[in-house]
FIKE-91319 format. One record per residue: residue number from 0; residue in three letters; x, y, z of N, C-alpha, C in turn. Coordinates in nm, 4 decimals, decimal comma, always signed. Last residue first. Layout:
N
{k:NUM r:ALA n_east:X n_north:Y n_up:Z ca_east:X ca_north:Y ca_up:Z c_east:X c_north:Y c_up:Z} .
...
This chain:
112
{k:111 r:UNK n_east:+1,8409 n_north:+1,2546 n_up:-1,4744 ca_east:+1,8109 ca_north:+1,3802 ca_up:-1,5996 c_east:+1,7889 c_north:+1,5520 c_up:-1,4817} .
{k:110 r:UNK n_east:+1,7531 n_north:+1,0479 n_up:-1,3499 ca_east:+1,9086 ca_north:+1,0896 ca_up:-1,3506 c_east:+1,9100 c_north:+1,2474 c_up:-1,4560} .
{k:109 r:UNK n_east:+1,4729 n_north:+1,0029 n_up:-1,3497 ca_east:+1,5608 ca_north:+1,0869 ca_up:-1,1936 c_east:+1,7173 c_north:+1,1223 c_up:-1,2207} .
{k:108 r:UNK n_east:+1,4350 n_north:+0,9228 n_up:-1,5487 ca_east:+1,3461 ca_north:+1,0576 ca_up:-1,5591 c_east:+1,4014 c_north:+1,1333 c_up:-1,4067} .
{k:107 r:UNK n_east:+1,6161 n_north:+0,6931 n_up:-1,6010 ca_east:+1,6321 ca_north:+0,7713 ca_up:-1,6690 c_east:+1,5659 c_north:+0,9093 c_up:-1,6162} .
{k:106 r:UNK n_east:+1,4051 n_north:+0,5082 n_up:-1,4650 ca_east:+1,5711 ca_north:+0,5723 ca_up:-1,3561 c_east:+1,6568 c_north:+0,6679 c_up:-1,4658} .
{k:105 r:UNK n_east:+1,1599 n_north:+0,5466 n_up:-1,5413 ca_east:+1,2315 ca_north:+0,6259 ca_up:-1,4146 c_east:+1,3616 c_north:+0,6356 c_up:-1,3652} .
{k:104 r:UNK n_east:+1,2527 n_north:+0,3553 n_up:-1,7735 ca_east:+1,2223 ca_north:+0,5027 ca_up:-1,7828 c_east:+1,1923 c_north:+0,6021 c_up:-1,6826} .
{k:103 r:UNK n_east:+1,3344 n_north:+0,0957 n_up:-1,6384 ca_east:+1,4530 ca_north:+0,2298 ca_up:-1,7057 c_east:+1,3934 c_north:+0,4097 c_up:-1,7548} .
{k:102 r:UNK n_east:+1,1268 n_north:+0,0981 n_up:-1,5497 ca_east:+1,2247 ca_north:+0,0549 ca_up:-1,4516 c_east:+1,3250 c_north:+0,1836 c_up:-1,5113} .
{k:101 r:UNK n_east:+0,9462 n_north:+0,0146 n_up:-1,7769 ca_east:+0,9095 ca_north:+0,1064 ca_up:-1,6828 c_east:+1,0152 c_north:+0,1634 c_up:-1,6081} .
{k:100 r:UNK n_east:+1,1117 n_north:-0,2066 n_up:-1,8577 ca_east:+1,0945 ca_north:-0,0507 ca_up:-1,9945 c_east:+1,0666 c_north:+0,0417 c_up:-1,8585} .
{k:99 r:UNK n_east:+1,0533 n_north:-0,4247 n_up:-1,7162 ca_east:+1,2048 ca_north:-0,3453 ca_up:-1,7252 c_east:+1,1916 c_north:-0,2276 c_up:-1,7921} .
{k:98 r:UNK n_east:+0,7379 n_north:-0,3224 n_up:-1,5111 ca_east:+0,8473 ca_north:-0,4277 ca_up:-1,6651 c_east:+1,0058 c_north:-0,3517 c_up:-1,6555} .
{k:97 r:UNK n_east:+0,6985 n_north:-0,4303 n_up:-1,1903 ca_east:+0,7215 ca_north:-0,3033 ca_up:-1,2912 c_east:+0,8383 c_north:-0,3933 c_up:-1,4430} .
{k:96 r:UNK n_east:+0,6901 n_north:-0,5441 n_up:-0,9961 ca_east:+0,6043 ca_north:-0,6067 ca_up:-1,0902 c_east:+0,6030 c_north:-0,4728 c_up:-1,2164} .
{k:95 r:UNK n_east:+0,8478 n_north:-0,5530 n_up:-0,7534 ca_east:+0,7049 ca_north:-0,4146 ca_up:-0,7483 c_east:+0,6113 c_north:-0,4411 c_up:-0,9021} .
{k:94 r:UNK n_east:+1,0295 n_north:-0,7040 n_up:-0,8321 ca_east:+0,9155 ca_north:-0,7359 ca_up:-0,7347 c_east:+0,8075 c_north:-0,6386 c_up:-0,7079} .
{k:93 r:UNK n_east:+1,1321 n_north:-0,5134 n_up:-1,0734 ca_east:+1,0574 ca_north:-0,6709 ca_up:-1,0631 c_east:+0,9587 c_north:-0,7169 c_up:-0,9412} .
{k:92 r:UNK n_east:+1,2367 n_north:-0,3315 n_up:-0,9085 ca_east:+1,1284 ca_north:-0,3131 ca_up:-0,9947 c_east:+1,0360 c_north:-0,4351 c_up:-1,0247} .
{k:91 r:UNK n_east:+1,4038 n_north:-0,4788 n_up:-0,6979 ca_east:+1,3315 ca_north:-0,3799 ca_up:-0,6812 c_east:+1,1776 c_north:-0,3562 c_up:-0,7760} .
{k:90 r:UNK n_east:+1,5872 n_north:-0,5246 n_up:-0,9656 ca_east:+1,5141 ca_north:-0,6458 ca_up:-0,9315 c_east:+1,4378 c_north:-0,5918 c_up:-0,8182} .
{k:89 r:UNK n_east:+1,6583 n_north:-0,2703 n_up:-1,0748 ca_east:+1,5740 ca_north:-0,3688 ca_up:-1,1406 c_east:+1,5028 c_north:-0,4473 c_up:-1,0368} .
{k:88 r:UNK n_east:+1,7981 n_north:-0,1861 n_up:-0,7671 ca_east:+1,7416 ca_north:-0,1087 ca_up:-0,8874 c_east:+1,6014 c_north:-0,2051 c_up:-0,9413} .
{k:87 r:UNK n_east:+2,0140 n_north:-0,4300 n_up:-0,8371 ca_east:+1,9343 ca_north:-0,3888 ca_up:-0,7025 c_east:+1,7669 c_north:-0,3039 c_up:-0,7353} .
{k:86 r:UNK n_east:+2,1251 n_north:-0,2998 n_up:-1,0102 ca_east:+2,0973 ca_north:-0,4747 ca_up:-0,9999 c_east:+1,9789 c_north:-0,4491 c_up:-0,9484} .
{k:85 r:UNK n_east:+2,2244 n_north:-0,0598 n_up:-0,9210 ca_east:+2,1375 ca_north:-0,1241 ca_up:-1,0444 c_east:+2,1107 c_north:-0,2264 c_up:-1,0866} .
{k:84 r:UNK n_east:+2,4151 n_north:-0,1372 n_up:-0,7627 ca_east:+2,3177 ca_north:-0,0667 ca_up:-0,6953 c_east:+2,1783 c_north:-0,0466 c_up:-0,8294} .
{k:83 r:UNK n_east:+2,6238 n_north:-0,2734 n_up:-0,8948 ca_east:+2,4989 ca_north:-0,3755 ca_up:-0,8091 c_east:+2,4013 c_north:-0,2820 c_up:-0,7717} .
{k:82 r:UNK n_east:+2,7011 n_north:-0,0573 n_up:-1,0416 ca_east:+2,6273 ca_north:-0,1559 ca_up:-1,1011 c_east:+2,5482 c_north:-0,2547 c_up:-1,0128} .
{k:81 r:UNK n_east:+2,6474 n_north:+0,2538 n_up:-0,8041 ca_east:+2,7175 ca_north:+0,1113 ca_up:-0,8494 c_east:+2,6295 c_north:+0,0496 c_up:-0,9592} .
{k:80 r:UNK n_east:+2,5791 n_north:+0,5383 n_up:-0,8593 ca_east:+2,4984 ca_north:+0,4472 ca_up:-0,8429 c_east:+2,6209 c_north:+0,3158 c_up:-0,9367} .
{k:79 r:UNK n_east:+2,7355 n_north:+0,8391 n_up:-0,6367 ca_east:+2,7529 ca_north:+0,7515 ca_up:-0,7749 c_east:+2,6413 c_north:+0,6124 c_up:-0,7668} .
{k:78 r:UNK n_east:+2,6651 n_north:+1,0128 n_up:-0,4544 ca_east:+2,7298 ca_north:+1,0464 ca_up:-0,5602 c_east:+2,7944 c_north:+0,9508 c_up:-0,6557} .
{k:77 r:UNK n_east:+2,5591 n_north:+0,8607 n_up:-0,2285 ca_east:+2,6915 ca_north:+0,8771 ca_up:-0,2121 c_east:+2,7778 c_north:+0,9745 c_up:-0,3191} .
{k:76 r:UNK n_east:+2,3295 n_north:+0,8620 n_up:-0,3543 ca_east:+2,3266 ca_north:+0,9296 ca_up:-0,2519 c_east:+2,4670 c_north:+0,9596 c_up:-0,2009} .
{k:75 r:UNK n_east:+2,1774 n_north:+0,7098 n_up:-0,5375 ca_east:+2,2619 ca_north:+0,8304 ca_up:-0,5929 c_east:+2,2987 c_north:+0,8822 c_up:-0,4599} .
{k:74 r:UNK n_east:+2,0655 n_north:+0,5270 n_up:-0,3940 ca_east:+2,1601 ca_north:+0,4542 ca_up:-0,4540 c_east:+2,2581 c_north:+0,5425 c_up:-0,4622} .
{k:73 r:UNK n_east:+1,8293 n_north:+0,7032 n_up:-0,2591 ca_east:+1,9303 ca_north:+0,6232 ca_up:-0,2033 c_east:+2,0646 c_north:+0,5903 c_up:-0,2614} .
{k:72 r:UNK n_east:+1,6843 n_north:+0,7635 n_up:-0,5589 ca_east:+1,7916 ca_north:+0,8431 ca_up:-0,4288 c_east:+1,8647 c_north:+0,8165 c_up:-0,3281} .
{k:71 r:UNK n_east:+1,6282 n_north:+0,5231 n_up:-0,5479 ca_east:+1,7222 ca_north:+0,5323 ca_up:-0,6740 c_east:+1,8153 c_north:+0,6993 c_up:-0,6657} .
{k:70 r:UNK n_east:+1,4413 n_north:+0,4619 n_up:-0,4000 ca_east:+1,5512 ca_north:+0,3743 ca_up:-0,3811 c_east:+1,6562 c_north:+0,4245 c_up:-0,4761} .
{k:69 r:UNK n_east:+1,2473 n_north:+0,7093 n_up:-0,4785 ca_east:+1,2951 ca_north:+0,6617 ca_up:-0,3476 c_east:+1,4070 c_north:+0,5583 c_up:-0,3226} .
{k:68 r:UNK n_east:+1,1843 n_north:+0,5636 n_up:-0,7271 ca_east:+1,2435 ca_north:+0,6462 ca_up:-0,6966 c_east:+1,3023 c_north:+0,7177 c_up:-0,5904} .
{k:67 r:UNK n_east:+1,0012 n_north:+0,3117 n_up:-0,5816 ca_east:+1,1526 ca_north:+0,2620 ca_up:-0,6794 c_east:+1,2446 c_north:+0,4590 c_up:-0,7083} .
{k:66 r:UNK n_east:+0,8308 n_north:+0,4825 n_up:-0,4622 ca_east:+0,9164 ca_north:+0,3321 ca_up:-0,3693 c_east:+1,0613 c_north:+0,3369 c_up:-0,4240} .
{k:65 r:UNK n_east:+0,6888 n_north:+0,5310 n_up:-0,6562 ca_east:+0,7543 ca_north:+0,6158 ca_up:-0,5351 c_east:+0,8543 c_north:+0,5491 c_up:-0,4768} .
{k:64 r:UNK n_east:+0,6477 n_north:+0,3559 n_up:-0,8005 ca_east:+0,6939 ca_north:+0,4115 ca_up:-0,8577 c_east:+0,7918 c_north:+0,5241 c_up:-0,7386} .
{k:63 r:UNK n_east:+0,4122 n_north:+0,2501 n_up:-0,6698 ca_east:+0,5227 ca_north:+0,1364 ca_up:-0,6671 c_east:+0,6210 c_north:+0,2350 c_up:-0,7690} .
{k:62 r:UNK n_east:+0,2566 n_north:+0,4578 n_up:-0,6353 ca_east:+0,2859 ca_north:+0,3927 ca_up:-0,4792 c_east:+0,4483 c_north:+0,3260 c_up:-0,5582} .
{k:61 r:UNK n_east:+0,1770 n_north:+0,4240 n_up:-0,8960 ca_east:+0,2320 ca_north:+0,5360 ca_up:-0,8139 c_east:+0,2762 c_north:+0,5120 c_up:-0,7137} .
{k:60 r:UNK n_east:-0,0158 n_north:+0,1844 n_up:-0,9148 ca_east:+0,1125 ca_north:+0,2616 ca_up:-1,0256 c_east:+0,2042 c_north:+0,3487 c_up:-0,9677} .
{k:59 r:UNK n_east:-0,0479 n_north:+0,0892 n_up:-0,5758 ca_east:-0,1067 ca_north:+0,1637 ca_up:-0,7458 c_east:+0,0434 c_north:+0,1887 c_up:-0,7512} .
{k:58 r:UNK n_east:-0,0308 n_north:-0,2197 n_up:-0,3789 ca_east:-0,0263 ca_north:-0,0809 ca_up:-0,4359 c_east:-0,0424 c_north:-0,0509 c_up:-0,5793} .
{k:57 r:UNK n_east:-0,0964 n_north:-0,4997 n_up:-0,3681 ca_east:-0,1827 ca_north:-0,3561 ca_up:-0,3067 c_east:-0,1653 c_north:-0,2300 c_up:-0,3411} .
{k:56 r:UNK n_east:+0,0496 n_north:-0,6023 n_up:-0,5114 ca_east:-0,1205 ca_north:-0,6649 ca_up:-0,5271 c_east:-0,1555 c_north:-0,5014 c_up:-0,4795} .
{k:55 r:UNK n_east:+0,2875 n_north:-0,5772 n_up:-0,3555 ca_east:+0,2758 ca_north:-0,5484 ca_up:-0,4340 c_east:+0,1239 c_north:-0,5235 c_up:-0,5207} .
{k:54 r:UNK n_east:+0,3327 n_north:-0,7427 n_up:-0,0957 ca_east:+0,2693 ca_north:-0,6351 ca_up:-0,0692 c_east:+0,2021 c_north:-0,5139 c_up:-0,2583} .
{k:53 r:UNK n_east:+0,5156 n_north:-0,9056 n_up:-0,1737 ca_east:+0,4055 ca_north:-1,0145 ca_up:-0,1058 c_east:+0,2717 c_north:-0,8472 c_up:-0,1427} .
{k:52 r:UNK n_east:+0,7000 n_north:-0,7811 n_up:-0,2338 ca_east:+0,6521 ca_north:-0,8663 ca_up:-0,3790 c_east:+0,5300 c_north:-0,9052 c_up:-0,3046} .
{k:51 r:UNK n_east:+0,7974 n_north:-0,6777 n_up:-0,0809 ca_east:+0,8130 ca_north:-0,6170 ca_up:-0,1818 c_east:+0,6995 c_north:-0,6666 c_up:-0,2459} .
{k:50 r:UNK n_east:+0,8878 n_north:-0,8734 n_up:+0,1482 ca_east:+0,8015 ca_north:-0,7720 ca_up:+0,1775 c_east:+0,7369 c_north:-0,7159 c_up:+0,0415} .
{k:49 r:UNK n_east:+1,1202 n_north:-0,9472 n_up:-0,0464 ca_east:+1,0310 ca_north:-1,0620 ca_up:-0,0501 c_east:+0,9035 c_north:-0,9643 c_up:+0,0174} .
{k:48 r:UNK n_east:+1,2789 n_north:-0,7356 n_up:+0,0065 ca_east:+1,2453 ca_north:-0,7627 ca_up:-0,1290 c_east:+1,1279 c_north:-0,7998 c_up:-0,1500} .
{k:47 r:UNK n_east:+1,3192 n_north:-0,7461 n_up:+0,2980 ca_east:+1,2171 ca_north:-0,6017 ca_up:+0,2640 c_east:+1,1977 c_north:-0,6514 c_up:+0,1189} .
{k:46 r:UNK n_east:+1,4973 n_north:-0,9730 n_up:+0,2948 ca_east:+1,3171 ca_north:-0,9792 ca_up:+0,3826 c_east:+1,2829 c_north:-0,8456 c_up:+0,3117} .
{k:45 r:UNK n_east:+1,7450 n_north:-0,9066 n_up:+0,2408 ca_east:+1,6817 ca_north:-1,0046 ca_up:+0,1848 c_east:+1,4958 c_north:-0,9808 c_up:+0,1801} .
{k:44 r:UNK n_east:+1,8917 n_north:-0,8233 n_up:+0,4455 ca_east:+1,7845 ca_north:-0,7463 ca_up:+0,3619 c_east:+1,7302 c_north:-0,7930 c_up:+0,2806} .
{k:43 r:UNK n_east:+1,9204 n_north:-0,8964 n_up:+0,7447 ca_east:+1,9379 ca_north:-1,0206 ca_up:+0,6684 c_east:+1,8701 c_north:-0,8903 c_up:+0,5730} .
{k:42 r:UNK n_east:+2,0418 n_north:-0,6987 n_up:+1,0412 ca_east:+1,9120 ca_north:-0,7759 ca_up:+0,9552 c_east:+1,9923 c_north:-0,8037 c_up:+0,8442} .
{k:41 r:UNK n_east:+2,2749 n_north:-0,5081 n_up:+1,1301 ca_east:+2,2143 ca_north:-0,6225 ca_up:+1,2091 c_east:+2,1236 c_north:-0,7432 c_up:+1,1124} .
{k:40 r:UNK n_east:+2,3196 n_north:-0,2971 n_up:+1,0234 ca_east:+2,3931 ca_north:-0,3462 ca_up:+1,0675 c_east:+2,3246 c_north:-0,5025 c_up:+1,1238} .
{k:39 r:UNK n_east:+2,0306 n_north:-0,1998 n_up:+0,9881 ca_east:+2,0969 ca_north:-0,2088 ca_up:+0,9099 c_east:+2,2141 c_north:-0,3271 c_up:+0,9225} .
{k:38 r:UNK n_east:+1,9507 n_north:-0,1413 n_up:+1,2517 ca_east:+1,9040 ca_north:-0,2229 ca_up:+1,1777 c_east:+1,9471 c_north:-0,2528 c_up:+1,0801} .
{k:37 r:UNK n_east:+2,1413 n_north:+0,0600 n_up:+1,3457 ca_east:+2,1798 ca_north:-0,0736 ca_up:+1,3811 c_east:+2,0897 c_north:-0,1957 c_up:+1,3142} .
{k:36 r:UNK n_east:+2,0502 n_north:+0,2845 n_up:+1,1391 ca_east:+2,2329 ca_north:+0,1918 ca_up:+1,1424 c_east:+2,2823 c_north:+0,0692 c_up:+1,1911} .
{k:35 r:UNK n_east:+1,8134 n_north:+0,3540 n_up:+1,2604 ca_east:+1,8451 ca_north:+0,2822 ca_up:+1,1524 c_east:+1,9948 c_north:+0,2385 c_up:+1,0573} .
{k:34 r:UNK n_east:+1,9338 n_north:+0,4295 n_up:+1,4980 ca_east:+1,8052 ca_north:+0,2877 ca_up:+1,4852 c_east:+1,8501 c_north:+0,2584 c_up:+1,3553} .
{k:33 r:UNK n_east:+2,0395 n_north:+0,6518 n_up:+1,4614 ca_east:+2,1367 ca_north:+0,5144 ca_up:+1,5056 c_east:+2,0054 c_north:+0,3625 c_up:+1,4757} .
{k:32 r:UNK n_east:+1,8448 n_north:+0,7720 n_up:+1,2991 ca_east:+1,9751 ca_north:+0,7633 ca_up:+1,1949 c_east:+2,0772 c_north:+0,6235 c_up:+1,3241} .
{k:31 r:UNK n_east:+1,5238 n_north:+0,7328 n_up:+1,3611 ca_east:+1,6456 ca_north:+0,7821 ca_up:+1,4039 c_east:+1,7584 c_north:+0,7800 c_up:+1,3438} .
{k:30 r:UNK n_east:+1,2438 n_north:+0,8938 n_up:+1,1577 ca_east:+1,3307 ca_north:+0,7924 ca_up:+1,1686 c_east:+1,4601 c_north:+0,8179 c_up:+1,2284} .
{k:29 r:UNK n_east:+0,9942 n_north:+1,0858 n_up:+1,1600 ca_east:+1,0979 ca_north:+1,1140 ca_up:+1,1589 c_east:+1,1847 c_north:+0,9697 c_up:+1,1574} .
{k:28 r:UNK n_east:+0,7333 n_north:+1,1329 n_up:+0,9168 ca_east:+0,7732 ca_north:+1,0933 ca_up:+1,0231 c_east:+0,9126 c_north:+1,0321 c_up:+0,9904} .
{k:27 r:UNK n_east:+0,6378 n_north:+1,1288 n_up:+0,6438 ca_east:+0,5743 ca_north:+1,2578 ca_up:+0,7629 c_east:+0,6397 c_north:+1,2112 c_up:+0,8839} .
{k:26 r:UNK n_east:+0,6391 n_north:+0,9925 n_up:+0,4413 ca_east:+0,5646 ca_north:+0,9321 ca_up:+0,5296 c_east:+0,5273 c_north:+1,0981 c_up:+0,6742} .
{k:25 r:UNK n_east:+0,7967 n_north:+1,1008 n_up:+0,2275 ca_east:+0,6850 ca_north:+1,0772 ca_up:+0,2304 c_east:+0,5920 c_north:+0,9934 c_up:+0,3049} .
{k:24 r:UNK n_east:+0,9556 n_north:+1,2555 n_up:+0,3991 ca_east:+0,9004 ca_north:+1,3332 ca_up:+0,2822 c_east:+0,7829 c_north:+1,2332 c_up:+0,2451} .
{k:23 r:UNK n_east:+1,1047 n_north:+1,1097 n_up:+0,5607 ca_east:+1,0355 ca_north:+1,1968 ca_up:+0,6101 c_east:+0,9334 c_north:+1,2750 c_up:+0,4883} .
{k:22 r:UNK n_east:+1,2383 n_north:+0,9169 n_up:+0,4042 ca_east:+1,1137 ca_north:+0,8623 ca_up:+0,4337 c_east:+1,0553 c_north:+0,9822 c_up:+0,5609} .
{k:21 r:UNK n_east:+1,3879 n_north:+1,0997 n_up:+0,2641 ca_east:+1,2956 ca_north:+1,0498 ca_up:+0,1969 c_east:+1,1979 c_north:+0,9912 c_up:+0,2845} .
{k:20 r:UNK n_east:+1,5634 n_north:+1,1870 n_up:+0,5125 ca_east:+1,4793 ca_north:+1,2901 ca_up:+0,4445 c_east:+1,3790 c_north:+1,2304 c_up:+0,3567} .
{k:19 r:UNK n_east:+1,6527 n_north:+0,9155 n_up:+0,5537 ca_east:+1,5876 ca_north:+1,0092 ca_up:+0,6798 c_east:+1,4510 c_north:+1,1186 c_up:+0,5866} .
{k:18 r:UNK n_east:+1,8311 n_north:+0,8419 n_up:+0,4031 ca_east:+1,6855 ca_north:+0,7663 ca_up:+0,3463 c_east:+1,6270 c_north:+0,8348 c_up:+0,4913} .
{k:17 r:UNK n_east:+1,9572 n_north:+1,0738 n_up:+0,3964 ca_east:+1,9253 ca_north:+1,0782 ca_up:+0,2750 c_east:+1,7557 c_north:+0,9689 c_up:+0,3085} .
{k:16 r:UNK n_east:+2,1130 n_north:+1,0027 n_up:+0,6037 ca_east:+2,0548 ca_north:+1,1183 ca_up:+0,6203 c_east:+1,9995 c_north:+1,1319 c_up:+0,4596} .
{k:15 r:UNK n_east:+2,2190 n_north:+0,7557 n_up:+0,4861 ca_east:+2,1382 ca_north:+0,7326 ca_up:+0,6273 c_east:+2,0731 c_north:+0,8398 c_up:+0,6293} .
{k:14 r:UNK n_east:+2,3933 n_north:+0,8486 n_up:+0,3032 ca_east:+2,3182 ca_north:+0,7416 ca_up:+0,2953 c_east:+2,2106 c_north:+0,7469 c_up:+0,3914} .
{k:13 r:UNK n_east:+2,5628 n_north:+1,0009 n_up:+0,4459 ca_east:+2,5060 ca_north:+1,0341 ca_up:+0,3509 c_east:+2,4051 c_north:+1,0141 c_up:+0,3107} .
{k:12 r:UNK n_east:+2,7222 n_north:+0,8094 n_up:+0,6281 ca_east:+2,5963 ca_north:+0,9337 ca_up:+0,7106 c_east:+2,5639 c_north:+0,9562 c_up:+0,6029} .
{k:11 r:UNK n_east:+2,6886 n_north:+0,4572 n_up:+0,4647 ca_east:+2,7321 ca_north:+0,5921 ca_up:+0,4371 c_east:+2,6662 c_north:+0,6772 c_up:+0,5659} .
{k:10 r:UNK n_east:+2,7477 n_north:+0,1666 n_up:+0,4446 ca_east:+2,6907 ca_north:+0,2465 ca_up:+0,4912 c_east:+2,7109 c_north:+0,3656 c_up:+0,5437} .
{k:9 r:UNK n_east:+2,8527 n_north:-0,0922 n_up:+0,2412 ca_east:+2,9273 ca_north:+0,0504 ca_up:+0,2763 c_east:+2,7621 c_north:+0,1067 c_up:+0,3780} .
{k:8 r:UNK n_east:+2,7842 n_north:-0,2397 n_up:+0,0357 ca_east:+2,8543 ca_north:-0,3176 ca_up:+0,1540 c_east:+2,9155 c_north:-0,2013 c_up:+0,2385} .
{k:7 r:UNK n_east:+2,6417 n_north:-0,2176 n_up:-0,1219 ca_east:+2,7745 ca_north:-0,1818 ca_up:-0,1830 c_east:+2,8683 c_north:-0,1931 c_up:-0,0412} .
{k:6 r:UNK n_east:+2,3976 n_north:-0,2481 n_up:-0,0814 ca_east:+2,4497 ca_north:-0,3312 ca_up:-0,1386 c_east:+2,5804 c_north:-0,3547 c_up:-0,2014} .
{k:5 r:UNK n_east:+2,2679 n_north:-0,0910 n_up:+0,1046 ca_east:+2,4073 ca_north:-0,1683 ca_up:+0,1735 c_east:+2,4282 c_north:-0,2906 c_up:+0,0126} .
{k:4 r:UNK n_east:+2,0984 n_north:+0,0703 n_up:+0,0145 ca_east:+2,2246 ca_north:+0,1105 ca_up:+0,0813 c_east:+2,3263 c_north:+0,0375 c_up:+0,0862} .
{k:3 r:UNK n_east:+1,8883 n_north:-0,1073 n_up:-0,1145 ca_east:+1,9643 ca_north:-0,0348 ca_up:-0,2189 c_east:+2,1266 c_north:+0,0335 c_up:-0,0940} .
{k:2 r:UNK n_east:+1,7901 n_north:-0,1781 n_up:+0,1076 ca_east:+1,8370 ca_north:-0,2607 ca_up:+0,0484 c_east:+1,9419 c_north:-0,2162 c_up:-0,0738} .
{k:1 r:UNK n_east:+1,6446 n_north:+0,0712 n_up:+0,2253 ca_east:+1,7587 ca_north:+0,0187 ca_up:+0,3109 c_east:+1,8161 c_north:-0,0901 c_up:+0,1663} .
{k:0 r:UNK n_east:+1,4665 n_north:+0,1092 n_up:+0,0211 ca_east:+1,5751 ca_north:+0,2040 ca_up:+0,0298 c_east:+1,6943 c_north:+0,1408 c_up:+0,0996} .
């Protein structure tokens, strides 16, 4: 989610209170909005991709589907999804090892 935020080099309260509510929805726990501004502000996002791909083996169909719709509320979160924020998007999917058909038929089944 964080990676999909800042790829538009912007960090939104929109943004921030958006990946609050998602990762309260599916983790059950709260996240601070300055913690996660200064991590933001601060880290290389590079690392959660490569996290992505190392961790991938482990999750189900679903796990890696949550993840990528979860990032694709992020993206929509300002009220528009950039083309890098669909870069982003795909290559997300790629490291979750999702084919491109899969990729587009969730980000089709969340924009609908």
């Amino acid at each position: 989610m964080c990676s999909v935020m800042v790829v538009d080099e912007e960090i939104c309260d929109r943004e921030i209170a958006t990946i609050q509510r998602v990762f309260r929805e599916f983790s059950g726990q709260d996240v601070d909005a300055r913690e996660l501004r200064r991590e933001m502000e601060d880290n290389d996002l590079a690392d959660p991709l490569e996290t992505l791909r190392k961790v991938e083996p482990l999750l189900s169909t679903h796990a890696k589907e949550i993840i990528l719709k979860a990032a694709l509320i992020v993206a929509d979160a300002d009220g528009k999804i950039l083309n890098e924020e669909e870069l982003m998007i795909a290559k997300i999917g790629a490291f979750l090892g999702l084919s491109p058909a899969h990729v587009r038929g969730i980000v089709c089944e969340m924009i609908e």
